[in-house]
Residue, then its C-alpha position, 0 to 999 in steps of 0.5 A: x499445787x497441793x503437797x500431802x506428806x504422808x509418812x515421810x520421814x524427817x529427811x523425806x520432808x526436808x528433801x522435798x522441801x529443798x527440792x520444793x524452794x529450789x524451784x519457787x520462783x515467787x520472791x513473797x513465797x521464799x520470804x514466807x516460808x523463811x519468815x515461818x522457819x525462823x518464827x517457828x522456830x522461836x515460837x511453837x505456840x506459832x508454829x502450832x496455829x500455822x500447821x493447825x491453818x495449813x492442815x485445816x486448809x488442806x482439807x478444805x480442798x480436799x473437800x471442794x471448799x474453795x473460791x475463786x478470785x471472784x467469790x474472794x474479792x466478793x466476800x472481802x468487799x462485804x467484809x470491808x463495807x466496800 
């Protein structure tokens, strides 16, 4: 699921955001996300890369530049020499 936020206010964002973690079900997702809150919070320069990578990925699926698990496991086989 792609989630763009245009023009949302503060309070918008954080709404969606509480409605968005009440439904997450993946525990490895939660952890992220609070691991990101409470990096972010410490560091901007942290949270400045992570919001430059997610917007940055976000327009790579806008544009189709996406793999599948296949292509994936391919390209980091090569990475790794296996």
């Amino acid at each position: 699921m792609v989630i763009f936020i245009i023009d949302m206010g503060k309070a918008d964002i954080k709404a969606e955001l509480q409605v968005l973690i009440q439904n997450e079900t993946d525990d490895s997702i939660l952890e992220a996300i609070r691991t990101l809150l409470k990096k972010s919070s410490l560091d901007p320069i942290l949270k400045q890369k992570l919001t430059s990578r997610a917007l940055r990925a976000e327009e790579d699926i806008a544009s189709g530049r996406v793999m599948d698990r296949q292509e994936l496991e391919k390209k980091l086989n090569g990475r790794l020499g296996i």
